[in-house]
N, C-alpha and C positions, 0 to 999 in steps of 0.2 A: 563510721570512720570519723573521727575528731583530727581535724586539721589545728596545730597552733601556727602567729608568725612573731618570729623575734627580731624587734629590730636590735642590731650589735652597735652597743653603746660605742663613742665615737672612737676610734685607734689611732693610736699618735705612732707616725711611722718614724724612726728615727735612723735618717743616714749615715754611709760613712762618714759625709764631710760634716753633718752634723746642719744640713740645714732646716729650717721650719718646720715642723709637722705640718703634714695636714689632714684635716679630717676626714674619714672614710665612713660609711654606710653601707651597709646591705642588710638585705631580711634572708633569713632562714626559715623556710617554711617546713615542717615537718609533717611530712604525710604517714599516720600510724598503719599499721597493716588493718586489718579486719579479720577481729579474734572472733571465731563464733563462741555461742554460750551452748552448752548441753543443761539437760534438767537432771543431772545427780543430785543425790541427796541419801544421806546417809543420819543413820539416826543413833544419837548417844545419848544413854540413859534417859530418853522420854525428850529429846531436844532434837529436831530436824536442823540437818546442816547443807546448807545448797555448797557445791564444789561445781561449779560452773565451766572451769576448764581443766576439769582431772582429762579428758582427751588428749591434753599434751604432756600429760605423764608416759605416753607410748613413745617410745624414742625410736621402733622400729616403721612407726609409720609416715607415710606419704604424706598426712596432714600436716603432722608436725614437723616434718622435715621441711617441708614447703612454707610454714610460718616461720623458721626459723631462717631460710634465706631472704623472707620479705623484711625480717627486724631487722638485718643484717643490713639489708640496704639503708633503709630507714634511718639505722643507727650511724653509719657511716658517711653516708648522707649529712648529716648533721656535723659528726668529725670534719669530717673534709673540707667545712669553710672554715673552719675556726684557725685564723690566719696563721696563729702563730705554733700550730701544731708542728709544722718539719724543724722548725725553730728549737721547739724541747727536744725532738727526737735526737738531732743534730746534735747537741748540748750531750743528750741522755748517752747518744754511741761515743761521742769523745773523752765522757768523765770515766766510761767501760769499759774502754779500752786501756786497759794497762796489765802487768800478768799477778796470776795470783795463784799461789802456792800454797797445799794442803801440807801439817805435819806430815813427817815420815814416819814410816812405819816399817819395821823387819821381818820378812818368812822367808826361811829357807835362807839363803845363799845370795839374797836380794835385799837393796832396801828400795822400797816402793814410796811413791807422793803421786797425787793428783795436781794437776797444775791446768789453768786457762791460759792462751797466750792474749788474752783479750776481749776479745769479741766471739772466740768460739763459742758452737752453742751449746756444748756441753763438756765438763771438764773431761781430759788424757788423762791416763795412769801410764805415770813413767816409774823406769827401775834403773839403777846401775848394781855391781857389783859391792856386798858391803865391804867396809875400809879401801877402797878406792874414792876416786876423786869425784863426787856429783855431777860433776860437768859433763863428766861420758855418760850420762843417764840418758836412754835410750828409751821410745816410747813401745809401751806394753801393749795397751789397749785404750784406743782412741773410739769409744762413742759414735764421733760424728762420721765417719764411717758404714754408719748402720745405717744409714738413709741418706738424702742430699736436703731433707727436709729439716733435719736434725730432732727429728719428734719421735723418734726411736731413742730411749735412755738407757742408763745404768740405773738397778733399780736396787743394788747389791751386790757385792762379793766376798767370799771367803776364800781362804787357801789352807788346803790339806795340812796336816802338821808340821809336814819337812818341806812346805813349799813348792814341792812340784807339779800338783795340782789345785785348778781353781774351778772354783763353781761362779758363776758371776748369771746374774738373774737382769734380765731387758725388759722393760713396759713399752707399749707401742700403741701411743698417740696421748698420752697420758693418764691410764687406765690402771687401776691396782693390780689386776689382773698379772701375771710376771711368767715369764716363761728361762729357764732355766739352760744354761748350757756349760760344759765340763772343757776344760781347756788343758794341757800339756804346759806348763810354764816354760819349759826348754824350748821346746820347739813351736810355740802358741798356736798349736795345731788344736781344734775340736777332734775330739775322743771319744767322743757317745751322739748318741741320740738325744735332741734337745727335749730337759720336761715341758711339760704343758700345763696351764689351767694353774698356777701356785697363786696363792692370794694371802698377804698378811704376814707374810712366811721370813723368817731367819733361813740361814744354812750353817749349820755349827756340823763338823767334822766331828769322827770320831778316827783319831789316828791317822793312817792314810789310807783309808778305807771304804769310805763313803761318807755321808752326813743326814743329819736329820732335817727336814723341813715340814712347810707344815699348808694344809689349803683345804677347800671347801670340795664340796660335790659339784659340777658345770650344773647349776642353774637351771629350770627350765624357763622358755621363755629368755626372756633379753639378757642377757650376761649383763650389761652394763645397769640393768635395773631390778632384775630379780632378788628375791628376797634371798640371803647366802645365813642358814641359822646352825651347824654343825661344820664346827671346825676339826681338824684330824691331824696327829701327829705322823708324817712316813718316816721312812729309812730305805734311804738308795744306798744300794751298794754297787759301786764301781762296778764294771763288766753286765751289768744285768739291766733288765728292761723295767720302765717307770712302771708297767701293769704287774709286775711282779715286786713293790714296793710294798712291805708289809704296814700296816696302820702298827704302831706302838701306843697311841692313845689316841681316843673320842669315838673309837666305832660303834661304841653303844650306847644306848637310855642312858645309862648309869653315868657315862661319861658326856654327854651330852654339854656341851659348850659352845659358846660363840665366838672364843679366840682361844686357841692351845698353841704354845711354845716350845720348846727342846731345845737344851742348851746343853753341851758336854762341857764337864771342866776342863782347866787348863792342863792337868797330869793326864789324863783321861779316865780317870776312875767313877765318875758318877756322870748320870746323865741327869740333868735338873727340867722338868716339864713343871710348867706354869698352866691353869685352867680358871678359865674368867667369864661370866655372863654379860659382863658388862666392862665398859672401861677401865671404872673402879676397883679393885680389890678382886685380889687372885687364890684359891688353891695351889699348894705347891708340893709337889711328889721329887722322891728322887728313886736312882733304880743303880744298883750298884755292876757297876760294866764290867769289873772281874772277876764276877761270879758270873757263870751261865745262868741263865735261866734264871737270873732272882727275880721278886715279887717287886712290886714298885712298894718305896718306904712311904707313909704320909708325914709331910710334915706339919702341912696346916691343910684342914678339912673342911675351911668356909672359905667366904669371900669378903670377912668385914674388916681386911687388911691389904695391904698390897706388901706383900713380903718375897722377897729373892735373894739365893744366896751368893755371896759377891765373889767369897775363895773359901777354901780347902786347906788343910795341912792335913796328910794322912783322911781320917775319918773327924777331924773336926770340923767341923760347919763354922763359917763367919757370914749369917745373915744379916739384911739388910729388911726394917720394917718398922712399919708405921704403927702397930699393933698397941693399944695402949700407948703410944707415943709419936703425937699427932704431927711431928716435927721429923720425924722417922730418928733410929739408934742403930747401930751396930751390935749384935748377940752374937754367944759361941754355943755351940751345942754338940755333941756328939751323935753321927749319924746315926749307932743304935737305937738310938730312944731321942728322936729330935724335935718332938713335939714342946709346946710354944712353956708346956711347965717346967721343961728344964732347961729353957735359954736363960743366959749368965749375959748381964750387960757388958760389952768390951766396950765401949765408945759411946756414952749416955747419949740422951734427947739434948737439946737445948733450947734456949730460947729461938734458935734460928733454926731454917731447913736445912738437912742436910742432904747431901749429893755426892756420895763416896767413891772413890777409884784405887785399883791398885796398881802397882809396878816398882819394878828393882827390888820387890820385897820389904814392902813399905804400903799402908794406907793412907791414902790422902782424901782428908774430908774436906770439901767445897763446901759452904755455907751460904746461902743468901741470906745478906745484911740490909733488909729492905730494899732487896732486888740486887744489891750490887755483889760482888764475887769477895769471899773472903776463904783462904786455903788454911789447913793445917795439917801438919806430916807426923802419922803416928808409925811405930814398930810395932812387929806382929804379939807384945807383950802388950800391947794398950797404951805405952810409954811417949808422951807428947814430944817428939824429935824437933821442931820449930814449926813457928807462921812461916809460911811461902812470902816472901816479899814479892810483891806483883808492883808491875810498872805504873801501877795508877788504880784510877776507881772506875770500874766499868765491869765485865764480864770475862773469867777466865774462865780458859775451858780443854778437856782433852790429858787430862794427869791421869794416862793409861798407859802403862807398856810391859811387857813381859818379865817372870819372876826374876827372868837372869840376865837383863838390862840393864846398863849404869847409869843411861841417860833414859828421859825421855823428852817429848816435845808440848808445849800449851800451844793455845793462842789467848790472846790478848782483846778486848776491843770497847767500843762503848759509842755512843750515839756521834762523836766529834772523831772517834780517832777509827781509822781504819784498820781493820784485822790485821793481827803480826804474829809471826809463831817464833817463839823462844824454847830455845835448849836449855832445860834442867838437868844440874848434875846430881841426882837423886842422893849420893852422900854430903857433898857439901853444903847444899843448897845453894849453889851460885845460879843465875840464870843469864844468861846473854842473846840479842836479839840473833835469830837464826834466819827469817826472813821478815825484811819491812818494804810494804808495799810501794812504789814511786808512783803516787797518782798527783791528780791537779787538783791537788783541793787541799788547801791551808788549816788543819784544827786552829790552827793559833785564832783565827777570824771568828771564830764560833764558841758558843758557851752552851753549854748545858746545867739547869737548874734543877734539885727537886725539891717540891712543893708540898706540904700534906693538907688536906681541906678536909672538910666536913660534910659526910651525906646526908640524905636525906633525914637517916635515925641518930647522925651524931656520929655514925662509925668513921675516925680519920683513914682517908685512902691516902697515899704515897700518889705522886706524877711527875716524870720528868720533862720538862720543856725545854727546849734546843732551837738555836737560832741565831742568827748573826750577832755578837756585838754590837752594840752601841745602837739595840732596835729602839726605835719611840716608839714607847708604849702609848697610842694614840687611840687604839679602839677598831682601827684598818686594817691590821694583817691579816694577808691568808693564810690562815691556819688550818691544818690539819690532825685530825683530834682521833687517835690509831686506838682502839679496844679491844678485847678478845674476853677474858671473864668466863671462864667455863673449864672443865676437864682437868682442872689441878695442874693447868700450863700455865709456864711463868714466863714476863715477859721481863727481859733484861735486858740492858742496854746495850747495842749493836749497830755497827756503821750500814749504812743502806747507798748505796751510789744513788738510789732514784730522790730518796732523802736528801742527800746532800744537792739536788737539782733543783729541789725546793726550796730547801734552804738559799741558796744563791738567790731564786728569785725574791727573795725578804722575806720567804715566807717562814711560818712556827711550823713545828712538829712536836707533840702534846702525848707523852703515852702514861694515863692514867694504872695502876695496879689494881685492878676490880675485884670485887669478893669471886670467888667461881674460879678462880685463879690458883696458885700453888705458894707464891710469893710468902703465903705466910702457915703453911702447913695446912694438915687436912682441915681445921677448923676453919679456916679460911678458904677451901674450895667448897666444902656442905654449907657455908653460908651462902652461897650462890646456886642453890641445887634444886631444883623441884619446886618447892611450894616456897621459897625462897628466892626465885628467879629475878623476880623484880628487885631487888638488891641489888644487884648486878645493873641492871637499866637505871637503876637510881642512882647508882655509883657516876654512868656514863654523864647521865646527864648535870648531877653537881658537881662534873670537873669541866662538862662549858661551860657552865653557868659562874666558874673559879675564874677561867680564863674571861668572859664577859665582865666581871667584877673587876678583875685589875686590869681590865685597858687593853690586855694583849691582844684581844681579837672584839667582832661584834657578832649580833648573828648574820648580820649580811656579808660576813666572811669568816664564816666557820661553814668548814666541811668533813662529816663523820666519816671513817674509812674502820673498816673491818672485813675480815672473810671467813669460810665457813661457821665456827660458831662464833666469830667477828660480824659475818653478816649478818646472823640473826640477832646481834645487838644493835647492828644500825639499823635494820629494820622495823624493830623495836622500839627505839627510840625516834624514828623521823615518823613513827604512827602515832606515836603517843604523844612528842610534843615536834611537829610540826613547823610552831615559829621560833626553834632553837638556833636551828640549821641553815644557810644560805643551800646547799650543798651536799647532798646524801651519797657513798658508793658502796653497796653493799655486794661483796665478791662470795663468791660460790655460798654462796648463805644458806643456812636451816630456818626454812621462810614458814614451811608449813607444820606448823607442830601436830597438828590434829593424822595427821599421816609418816609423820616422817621415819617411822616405826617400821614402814610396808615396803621400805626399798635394803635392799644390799643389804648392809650390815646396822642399819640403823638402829635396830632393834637394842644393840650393844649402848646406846645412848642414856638407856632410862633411868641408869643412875644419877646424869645431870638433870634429866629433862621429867621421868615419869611418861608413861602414855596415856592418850585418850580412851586408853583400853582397861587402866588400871580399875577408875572409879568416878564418881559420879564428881565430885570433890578435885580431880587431878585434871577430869576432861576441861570443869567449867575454868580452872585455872589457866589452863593452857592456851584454850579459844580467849581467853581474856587480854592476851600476850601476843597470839599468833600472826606475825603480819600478816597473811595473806588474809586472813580472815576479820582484819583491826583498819582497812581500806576504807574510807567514808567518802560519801558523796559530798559535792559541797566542799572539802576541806581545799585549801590549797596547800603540797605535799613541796619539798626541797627539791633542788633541780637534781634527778634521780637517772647516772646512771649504774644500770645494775651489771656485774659479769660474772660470765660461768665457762664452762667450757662444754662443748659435746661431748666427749668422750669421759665427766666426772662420773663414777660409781661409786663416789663413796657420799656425797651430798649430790646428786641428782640432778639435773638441769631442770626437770621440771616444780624444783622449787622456785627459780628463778625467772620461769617462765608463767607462771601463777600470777605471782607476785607483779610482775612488769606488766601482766595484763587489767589484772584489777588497777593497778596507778593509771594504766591510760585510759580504762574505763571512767573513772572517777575523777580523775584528777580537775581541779578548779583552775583556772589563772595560766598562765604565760610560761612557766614552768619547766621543761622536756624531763620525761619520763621515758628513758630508752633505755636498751637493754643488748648488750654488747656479748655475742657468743661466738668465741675462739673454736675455729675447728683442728681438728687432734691433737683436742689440749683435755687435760684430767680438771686432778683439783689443785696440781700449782706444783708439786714434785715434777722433775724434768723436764718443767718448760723451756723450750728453748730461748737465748738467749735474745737473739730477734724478734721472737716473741712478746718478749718479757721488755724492752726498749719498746715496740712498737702500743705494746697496754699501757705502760705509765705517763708515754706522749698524749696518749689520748685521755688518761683520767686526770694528768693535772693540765690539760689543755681545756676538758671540759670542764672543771672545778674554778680556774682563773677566768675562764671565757663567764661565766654563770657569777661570778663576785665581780666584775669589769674589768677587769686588769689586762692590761698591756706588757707582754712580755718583751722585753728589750733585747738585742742580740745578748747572749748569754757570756762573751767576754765584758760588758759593763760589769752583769753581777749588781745589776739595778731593780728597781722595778718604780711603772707610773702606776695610778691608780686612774681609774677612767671617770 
């Protein structure tokens, strides 16, 4: 057992009436629990590999369950002096509380919006009558309800054609896992017997009839960790029992898959199923619904695209693919013969990514213009209707609504401005704001910049950095430096309440666009892929190394934040360079590459990642990468804490738990290395919202506490440095 003690640099307490500081003292002594070591050892390609505490890879045992309440002390332990923690919380619940309103949206006889009145922990679905007045919007289905813990979510819903039935899908504790129940919209009475065991799953209706969904086989072994590699298409039909749900695709070899979809169209004529081994790039069949008994059509018969189709007229196809056009296109094709040789381009590639929607009988392409939102409104002829004037430069989103709609709703937002939904008048193009949020926090006070730099091979990466007006660029700030880099996901610019808490205390918030990313089409997410990973970590670390260069931060206040495959970037990089960072927080991370293959759906991963399974060539690369496995003695490591959740199945806690024990094991110097595990919490989908305040108190309480900073009551909107 490795005891450290810290003494906390001095604290200037600052009263109301504003008199003298004075200086405070105390040590924080952190007592680590006591991780046994096992002798595993596993051998790849002629190379032995010690796995030392694969024992806490068992989530269903005693052991591990019992090391997980002693980190917990440990970790909290250490939270709990850190002065100014109920300080941010306070702050974090006051800037949260305000309401906030989803676009609406029409079925049936209703118009529907999800709305928080603040602090709830999880959003209501309200409805009123459509063309009456919003104000008599009555609540539908309130969430928080489902527990008093509020750790019971909504994880989904759909409604029958005509609106009087909904299927709506709950996670319980934060767990992919979703269990399924059928409600009466008249009377919001339940109607059937709840399903069980759904995982991964849509619910698309066919008519008012039932719908199609889609889930794995119940696991043997731990639900929450077992391996899930055959995924399957059902069909519930209303009145009858889930064991009586017939498989429409993946019940055989031939169909063998790791994630299947079913989608019905909007008329109801085609049912569209999607099949994928991987994250990346799908198979895509369709099966025509007004024929009995027809054959499923092929459209595309590999996986070296990710193509869907978006709408319908009659038997015309208007897909949507990347397929030879890396930036993705719109294609028409006709469902007789809809193979990829006779698609006709309707809406070329471009230089930018596209992101297409339809409604009121109009396509509307979204563009990312170096992350930022750019719209354009085409006719089902191909025919460019106008640019969408958007309120600004940030991220638009949501130009979706049904064929015989006249309006629909966006929202609006970007790092400064807080999310807004505005009404489109789909033929004029006029927009006008429909809801704008009343919070306590001024954009005007705040800027946002982006930056492009240079990596390590010269590739320019994009970054935007946000932060108070009128910052001195001095070399001091606490900065926060946000990653992700992986899976063809883009990050775009977006208001964060816990962001702007940061901001307030003078701090940066720094979000680089990494290869591995989507930001600039498929070319730019396979530069980040496999035996090209390290791009990606090279990307992270020449945008600290940007912000160290202009003044804006130093390393004894930069601190990397990322989660799932965010975490295995900070983890990544606080192994590899070490004295970059004051400050490491690596959340639900993909720590262990050498396994991460052997849980839940991981397997699906190996198009970003490749496994230790592939080849002799893919293993040694991986181990070269893999945090857990990239831990040195001797070194001294960033002040490290890591979090996860007990109940994640889709990244695993005992990645997190690995990883945090190798850093206490090894770790050199003065440092804390702790490891913060949320109980009936997932991977970050419907955490509750006390939840979610009570984490980011503690991760920017221990990120300032670890760079000196003294957090001032949070009406100054100051900060000292210690």
């Amino acid at each position: 057992m490795k005891n450290i003690s810290l003494v906390i640099l001095a604290i200037l307490a600052l009263s109301a009436c504003k008199e003298e500081a004075k200086e405070q003292k105390q040590d924080i002594v952190v007592n680590y629990p006591e991780t046994k070591k096992v002798d595993t050892i596993t051998n790849y390609f002629g190379t032995e590999v010690k796995d030392p505490y694969r024992w806490l890879e068992d989530d269903k045992s005693s052991e591990t369950e019992d090391w997980v309440k002693a980190q917990n002390v440990s970790t909290y332990g250490y939270l709990d002096n850190i002065p100014y923690r109920e300080e941010l919380k306070e702050r974090l619940s006051k800037l949260w509380n305000y309401e906030k309103v989803g676009s609406p949206f029409k079925e049936g006889d209703y118009t529907y919006f999800y709305k928080n009145d603040g602090l709830q922990n999880q959003y209501v679905i309200y409805r009123y009558k459509t063309g009456e007045d919003p104000k008599t919007a009555e609540v539908f289905l309130d969430p928080n309800t489902f527990n008093d813990e509020g750790t019971i979510s909504l994880g989904g819903a759909s409604f029958s054609k005509d609106g009087k039935t909904l299927a709506y899908a709950i996670s319980e504790g934060g767990s992919d896992w979703r269990k399924i129940l059928i409600m009466d919209t008249e009377t919001k009475k339940i109607v059937e017997d709840t399903l069980i065991d759904v995982k991964f799953s849509g619910m698309s209706w066919y008519k008012n009839e039932g719908f199609y969904y889609s889930s794995y086989d119940k696991p043997k072994g731990s639900e929450l960790s077992a391996k899930t590699d055959q995924h399957k298409l059902y069909y519930h039909k209303l009145g009858t029992s889930q064991k009586d749900d017939p498989v429409i695709f993946g019940g055989t070899a031939a169909q063998k898959h790791r994630y299947v979809g079913g989608r019905v169209s909007e008329d109801n004529k085609y049912l569209v199923i999607t099949a994928s081994v991987s994250t990346s790039g799908n198979k895509l069949f369709i099966k025509d619904l007004e024929k009995p008994n027809s054959s499923l059509i092929t459209v595309v018969d590999h996986t070296n695209s990710d193509t869907y189709p978006i709408e319908n007229v009659g038997s015309k196809l208007y897909l949507v693919t990347n397929l030879n056009a890396p930036n993705k296109k719109i294609v028409t094709v006709d469902a007789s013969n809809p193979t990829p040789e006779n698609w006709v381009d309707f809406i070329p590639e471009t230089k930018n990514v596209l992101s297409p929607s339809t409604g009121g009988g109009y396509f509307f392409a979204e563009y990312m213009v170096d992350a930022v939102s750019k719209v354009m409104q085409y006719d089902y002829d191909g025919k460019l209707v106008r640019e969408v004037e958007l309120p600004g430069v940030g991220s638009a989103g949501g130009f979706g609504a049904k064929k015989e709609d006249t309006e629909l709703f966006y929202s609006f937002t970007n790092y400064v401005t807080p999310g807004s939904i505005y009404k489109y008048d789909i033929k004029t193009g006029a927009s006008k704001v429909f809801v704008k949020p009343e919070i306590d926090f001024n954009p005007e006070d705040y800027e946002s910049k982006q930056v492009f730099y240079a990596s390590k091979d010269g590739t320019k990466v994009p970054m935007i950095i946000t932060h108070k007006k009128g910052l001195e660029l001095d070399g001091k700030n606490p900065t926060i430096l946000y990653g992700y880099g992986g899976f063809n996901v883009s990050l775009t610019p977006s208001f964060s309440i816990a962001n702007a808490v940061w901001m307030e205390q003078g701090g940066i918030y720094a979000v680089p666009n990494l290869r591995g990313g989507g930001e600039y089409g498929k070319a730019w997410h396979d530069a980040g892929t496999q035996l090209k990973k390290q791009n990606v970590f090279d990307d992270f670390i020449a945008a600290a190394e940007y912000l160290i260069a202009k003044n804006y931060t130093s390393s004894d206040y930069l601190a990397i934040r990322g989660g799932s495959n965010g975490g295995l970037l900070v983890g990544a990089t606080m192994t590899q360079r070490p004295d970059l960072m004051k400050v490491a927080i690596p959340a639900v991370g993909v720590l262990d590459m050498l396994r991460y293959h052997t849980f839940t759906a991981g397997a699906g991963w190996a198009y970003d990642y490749g496994t230790a399974d592939d080849n002799k060539e893919m293993f040694e690369y991986l181990k070269g990468y893999s945090p857990v496995h990239n831990v040195k003695e001797g070194v001294q490591y960033p002040a490290t804490l890591v979090t996860t959740g007990d109940h994640d199945d889709r990244v695993v806690p005992a990645h997190s738990f690995k990883f945090a024990a190798e850093l206490q094991d090894k770790q050199t110097g003065n440092n804390p290395t702790l490891i913060r595990i949320e109980t009936d919490a997932g991977h970050g989908a419907g955490t509750p919202v006390s939840k979610t305040i009570e984490q980011y108190a503690d991760i920017f309480g221990f990120t300032l506490f670890n760079m000196g900073f003294e957090v001032l009551p949070s009406d100054t909107k100051e900060k000292v440095k210690g």
